[in-house]
C-alpha positions as a Markdown table, in Angstrom:
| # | Residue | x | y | z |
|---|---|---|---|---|
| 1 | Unk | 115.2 | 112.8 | 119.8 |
| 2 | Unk | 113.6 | 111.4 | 116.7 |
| 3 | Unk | 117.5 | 110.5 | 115.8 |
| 4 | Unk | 116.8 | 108.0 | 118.8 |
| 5 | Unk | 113.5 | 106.3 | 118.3 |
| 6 | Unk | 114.9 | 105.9 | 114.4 |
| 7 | Unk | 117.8 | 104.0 | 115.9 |
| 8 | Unk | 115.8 | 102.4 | 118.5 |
| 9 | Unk | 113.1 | 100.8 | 115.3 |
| 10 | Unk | 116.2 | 99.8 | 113.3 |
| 11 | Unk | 118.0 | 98.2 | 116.1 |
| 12 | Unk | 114.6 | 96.2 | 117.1 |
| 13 | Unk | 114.0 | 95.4 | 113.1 |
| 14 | Unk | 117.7 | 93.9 | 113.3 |
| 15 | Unk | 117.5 | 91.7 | 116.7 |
| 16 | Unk | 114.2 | 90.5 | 116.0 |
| 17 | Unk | 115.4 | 89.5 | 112.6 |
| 18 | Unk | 118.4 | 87.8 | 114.1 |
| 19 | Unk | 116.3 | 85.6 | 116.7 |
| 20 | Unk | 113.2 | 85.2 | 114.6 |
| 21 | Unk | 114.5 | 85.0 | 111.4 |
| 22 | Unk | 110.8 | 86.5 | 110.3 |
| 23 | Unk | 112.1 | 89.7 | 109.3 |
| 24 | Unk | 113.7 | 91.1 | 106.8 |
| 25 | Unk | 115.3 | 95.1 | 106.8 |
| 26 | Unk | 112.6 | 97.9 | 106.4 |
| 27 | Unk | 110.5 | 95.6 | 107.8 |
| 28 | Unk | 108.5 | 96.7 | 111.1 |
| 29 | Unk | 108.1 | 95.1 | 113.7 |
| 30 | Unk | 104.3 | 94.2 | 114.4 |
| 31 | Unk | 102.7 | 95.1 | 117.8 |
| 32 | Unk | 102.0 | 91.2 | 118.2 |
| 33 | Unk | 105.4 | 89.9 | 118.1 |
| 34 | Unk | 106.4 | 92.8 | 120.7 |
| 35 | Unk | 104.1 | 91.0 | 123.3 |
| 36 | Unk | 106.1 | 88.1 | 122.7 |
| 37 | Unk | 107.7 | 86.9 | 126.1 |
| 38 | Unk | 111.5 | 85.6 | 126.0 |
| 39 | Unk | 112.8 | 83.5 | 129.6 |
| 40 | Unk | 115.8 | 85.8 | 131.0 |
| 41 | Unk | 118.5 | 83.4 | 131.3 |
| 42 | Unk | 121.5 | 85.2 | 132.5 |
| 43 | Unk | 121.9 | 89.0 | 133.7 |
| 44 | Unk | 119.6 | 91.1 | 135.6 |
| 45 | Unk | 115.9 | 92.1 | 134.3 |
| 46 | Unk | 112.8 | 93.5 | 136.9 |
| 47 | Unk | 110.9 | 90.4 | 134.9 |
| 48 | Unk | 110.9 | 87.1 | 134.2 |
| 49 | Unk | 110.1 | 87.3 | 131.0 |
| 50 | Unk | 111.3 | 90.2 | 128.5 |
| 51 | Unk | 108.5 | 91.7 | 125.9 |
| 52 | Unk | 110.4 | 94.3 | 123.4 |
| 53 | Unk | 106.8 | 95.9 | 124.6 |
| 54 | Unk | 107.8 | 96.7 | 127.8 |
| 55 | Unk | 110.6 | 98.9 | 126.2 |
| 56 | Unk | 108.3 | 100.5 | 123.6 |
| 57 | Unk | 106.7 | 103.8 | 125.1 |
| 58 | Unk | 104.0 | 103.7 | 122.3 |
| 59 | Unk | 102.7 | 100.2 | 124.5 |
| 60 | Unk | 104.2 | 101.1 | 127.6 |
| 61 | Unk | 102.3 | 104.2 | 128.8 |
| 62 | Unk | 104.9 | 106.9 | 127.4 |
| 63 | Unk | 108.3 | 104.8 | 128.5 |
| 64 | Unk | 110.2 | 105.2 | 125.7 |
| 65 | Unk | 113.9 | 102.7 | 126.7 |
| 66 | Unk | 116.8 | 101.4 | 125.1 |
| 67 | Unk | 118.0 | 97.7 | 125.3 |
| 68 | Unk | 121.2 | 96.2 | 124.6 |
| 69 | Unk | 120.4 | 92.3 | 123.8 |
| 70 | Unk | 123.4 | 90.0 | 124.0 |
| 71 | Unk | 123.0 | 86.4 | 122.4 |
| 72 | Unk | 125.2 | 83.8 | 123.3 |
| 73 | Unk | 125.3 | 80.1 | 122.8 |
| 74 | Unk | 127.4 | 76.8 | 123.5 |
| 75 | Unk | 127.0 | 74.3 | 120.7 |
């Protein structure tokens, strides 16, 4: 289990630092920027808006999820 949530802070630490450009690695991501909302423009999500939040358990009530985050752009 804790093989998981180590996998799951590392690959959070490494998208955020991809979209935000904010982070660096070893760096944490603070509770702040996980109540940050993102428009869902393509796929299916229960919300409107995605918060990494809403896939944390220590913010969510005890939820603890993965997410796979795809980027893709047309330039």
């Amino acid at each position: 289990m804790s093989k998981f949530v180590l996998l799951f802070i590392f690959l959070i630490n490494l998208g955020v630092s991809m979209l935000l450009g904010a982070y660096e690695i070893g760096d944490t991501m603070t509770i702040a920027d996980q109540y940050f909302e993102y428009d869902i423009c393509y796929g299916e999500y229960p919300e409107e808006v995605f918060k990494f939040a809403d896939i944390n358990g220590a913010t969510n009530g005890g939820d603890y999820k993965v997410a796979v985050i795809g980027m893709s752009a047309t330039w």
